[in-house]
C-alpha positions as CSV (number, residue, x, y, z in Angstrom):
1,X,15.5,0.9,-89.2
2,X,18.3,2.1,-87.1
3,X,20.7,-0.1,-85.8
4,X,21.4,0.3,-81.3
5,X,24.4,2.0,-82.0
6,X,23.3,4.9,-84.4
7,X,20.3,5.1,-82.5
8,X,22.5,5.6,-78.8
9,X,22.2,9.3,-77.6
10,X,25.4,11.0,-77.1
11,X,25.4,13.8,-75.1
12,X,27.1,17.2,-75.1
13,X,29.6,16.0,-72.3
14,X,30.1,13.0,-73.8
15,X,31.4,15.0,-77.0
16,X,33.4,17.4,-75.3
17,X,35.0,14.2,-73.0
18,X,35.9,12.9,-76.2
19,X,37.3,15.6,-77.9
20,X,39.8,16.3,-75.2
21,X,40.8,12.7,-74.8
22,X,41.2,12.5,-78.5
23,X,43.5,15.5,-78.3
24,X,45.8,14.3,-75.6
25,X,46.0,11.2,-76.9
26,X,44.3,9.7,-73.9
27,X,40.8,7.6,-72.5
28,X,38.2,10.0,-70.3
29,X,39.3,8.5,-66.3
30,X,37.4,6.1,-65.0
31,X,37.2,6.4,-60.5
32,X,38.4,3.2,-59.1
33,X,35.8,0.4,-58.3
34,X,34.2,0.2,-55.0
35,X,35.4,-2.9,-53.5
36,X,32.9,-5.0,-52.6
37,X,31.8,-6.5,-49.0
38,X,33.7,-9.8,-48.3
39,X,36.9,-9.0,-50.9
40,X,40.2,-9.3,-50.3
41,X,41.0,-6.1,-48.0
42,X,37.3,-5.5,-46.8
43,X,37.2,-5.9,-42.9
44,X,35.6,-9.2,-41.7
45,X,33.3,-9.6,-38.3
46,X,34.1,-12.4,-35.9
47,X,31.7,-12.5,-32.8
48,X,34.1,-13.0,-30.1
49,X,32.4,-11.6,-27.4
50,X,34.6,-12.7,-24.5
51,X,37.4,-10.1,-25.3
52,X,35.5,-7.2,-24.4
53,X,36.5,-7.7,-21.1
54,X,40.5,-7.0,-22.9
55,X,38.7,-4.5,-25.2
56,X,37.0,-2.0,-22.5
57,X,40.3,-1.5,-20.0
58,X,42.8,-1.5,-22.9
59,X,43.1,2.2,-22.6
60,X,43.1,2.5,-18.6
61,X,45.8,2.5,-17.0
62,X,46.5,-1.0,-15.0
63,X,48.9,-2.6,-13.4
64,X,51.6,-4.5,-15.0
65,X,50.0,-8.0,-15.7
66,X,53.6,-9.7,-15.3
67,X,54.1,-7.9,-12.1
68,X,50.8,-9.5,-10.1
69,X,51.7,-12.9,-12.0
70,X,55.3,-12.9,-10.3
71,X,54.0,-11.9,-7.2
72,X,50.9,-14.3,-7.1
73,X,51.0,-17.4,-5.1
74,X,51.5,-21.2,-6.5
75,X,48.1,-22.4,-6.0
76,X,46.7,-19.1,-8.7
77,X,49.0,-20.7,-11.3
78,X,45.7,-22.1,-13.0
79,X,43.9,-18.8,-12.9
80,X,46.5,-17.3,-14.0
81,X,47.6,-19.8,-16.9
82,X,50.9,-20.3,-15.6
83,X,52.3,-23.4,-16.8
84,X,56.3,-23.2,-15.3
85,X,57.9,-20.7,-12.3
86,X,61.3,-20.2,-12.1
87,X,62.8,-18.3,-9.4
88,X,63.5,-15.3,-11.6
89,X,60.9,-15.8,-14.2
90,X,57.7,-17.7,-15.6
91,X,55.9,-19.3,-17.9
92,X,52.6,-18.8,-19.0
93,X,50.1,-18.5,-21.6
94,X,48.4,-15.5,-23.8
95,X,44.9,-14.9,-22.7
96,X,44.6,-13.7,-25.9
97,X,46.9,-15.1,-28.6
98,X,47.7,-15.1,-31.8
99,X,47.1,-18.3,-32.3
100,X,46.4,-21.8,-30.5
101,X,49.4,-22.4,-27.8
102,X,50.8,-19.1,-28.2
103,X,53.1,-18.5,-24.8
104,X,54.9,-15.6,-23.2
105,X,57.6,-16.3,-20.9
106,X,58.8,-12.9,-18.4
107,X,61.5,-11.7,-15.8
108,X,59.6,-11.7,-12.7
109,X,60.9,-8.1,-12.0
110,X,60.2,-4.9,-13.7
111,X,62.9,-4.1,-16.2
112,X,61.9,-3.3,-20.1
113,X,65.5,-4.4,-21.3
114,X,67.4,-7.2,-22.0
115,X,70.7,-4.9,-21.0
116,X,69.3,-4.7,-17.5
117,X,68.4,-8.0,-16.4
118,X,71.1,-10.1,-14.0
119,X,73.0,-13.1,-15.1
120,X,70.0,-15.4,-13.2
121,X,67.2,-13.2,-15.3
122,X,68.8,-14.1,-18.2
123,X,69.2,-17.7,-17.3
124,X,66.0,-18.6,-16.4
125,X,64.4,-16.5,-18.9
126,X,65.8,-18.8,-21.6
127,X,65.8,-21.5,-19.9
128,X,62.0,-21.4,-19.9
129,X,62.0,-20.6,-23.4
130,X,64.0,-24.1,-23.7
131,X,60.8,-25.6,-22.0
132,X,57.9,-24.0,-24.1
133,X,59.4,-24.7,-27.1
134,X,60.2,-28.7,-25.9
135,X,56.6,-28.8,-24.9
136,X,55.2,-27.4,-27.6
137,X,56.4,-30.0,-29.7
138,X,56.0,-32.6,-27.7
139,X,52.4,-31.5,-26.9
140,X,51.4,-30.0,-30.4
141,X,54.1,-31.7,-32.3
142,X,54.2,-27.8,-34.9
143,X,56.2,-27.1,-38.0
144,X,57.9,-24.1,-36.8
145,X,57.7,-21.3,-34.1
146,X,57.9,-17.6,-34.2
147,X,60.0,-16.3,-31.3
148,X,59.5,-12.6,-30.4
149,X,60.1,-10.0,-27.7
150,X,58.1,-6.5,-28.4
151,X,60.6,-4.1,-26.3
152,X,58.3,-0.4,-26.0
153,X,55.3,0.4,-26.6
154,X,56.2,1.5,-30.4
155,X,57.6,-2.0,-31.0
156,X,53.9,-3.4,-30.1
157,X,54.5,-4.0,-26.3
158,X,51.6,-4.4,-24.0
159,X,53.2,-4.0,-20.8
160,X,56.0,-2.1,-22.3
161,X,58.0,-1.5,-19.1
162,X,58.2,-5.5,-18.4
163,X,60.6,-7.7,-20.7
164,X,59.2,-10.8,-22.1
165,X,59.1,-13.1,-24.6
166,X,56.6,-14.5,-27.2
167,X,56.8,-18.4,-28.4
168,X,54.0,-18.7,-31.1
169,X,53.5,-22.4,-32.6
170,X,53.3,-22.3,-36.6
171,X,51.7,-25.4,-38.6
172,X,51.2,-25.2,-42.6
173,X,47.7,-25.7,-42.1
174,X,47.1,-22.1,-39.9
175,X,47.1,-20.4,-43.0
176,X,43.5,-22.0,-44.3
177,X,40.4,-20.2,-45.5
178,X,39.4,-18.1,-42.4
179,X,43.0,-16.8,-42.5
180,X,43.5,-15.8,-46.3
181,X,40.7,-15.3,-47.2
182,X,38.4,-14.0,-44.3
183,X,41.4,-12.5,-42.6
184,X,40.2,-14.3,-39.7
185,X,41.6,-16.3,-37.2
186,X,39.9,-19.5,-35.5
187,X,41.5,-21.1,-32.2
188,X,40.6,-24.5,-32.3
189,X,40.9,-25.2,-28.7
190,X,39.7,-23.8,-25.0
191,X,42.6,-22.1,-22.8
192,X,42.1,-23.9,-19.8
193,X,42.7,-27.3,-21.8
194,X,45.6,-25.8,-24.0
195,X,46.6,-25.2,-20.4
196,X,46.1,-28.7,-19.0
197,X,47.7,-30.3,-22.0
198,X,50.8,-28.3,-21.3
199,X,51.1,-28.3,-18.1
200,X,51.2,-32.0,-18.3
201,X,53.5,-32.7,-20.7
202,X,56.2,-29.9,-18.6
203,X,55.7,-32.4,-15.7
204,X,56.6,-35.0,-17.9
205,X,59.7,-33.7,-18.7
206,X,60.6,-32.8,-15.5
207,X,59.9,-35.3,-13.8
208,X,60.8,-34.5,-9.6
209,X,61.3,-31.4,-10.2
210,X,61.4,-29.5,-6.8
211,X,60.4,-25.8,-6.3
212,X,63.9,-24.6,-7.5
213,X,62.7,-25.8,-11.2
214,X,59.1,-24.9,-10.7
215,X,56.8,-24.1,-8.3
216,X,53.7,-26.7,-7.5
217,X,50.5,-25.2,-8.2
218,X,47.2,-27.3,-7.2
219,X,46.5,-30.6,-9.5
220,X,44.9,-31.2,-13.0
């Protein structure tokens, strides 16, 4: 009886395949593997329906989002996720972050350049940096923030002609599962109490503060 090897067909192909590898010394190439559904690299679903309201005017041209913040009144501050005014600049959060607390602070005028703001752009512009980053912790207590201005529409900018900054809260734990491995990312809580949490705690550091510091919006 034959054994399963002796028995094996080989075709013609197969012969001349390995004749020429044999001759140069080399295997027959093999294609790459199909990578399969769910592997590292595949692209993952999330079903995030509320950002198609982001996703169908992304391409149309809009006006400035930091423009109608600055010009809005006080009492639209909650609307508008606006946590801190200054009288050249404000604070606010991402509709759509990165992650869970992620805020943006802007110049309320129009200028894409940190060379063209005034010595009161600069000012407050840092100085409510200063503030997210001391509510943030005292809020959401993180293990580190990224801090990050995207200056042209190359760079990643949104709103490319308006200067403003990113403060994104970091914690160990935010790279988990859904982020490694699913190249997903969860936020754990609702914007409008991300907002009320941090709105709260910026009143408790300033405490008093009059509309020179911050413009009152209506109550939490």
């Amino acid at each position: 009886m034959e054994s399963p090897v002796s028995a094996r067909r080989v075709t013609p192909a197969q012969v001349r395949r390995g004749t020429a590898a044999r001759a140069t010394g080399g295997a027959p190439k093999r294609s790459k593997p199909v990578v399969p559904a769910g592997a590292r690299g595949a692209l993952e679903r999330l079903w995030a329906p509320w950002r198609m309201a982001y996703i169908g005017r992304a391409n149309e041209p809009a006006e400035c989002l930091f423009c109608r913040v600055a010009r809005a009144r006080a009492d639209a501050d909650r609307e508008l996720l606006v946590l801190a005014r200054r009288p050249q600049a404000f604070l606010m959060l991402n509709r759509y972050p990165y992650t869970g607390g992620h805020l943006m602070v802007a110049v309320n005028g129009h200028r894409a350049r940190f060379a063209r703001l005034t010595a009161e752009e600069r000012a407050d512009l840092l100085e409510l940096v200063g503030l997210a980053e001391r509510a943030l912790e005292t809020e959401y207590r993180p293990h580190g923030m990224n801090f990050g201005v995207n200056a042209g529409r190359v760079a990643g900018a949104g709103f490319p002609g308006h200067l403003h900054m990113h403060v994104v809260p970091r914690w160990d734990g935010d790279t988990n599962f859904m982020a490694a491995v699913g190249e997903t990312r969860v936020l754990p809580e609702a914007l409008a109490r991300t907002w009320i949490r941090l709105r709260r705690a910026i009143r408790t550091l300033e405490p008093g503060s009059g509309g020179r510091r911050r413009t009152r919006g209506p109550k939490e």
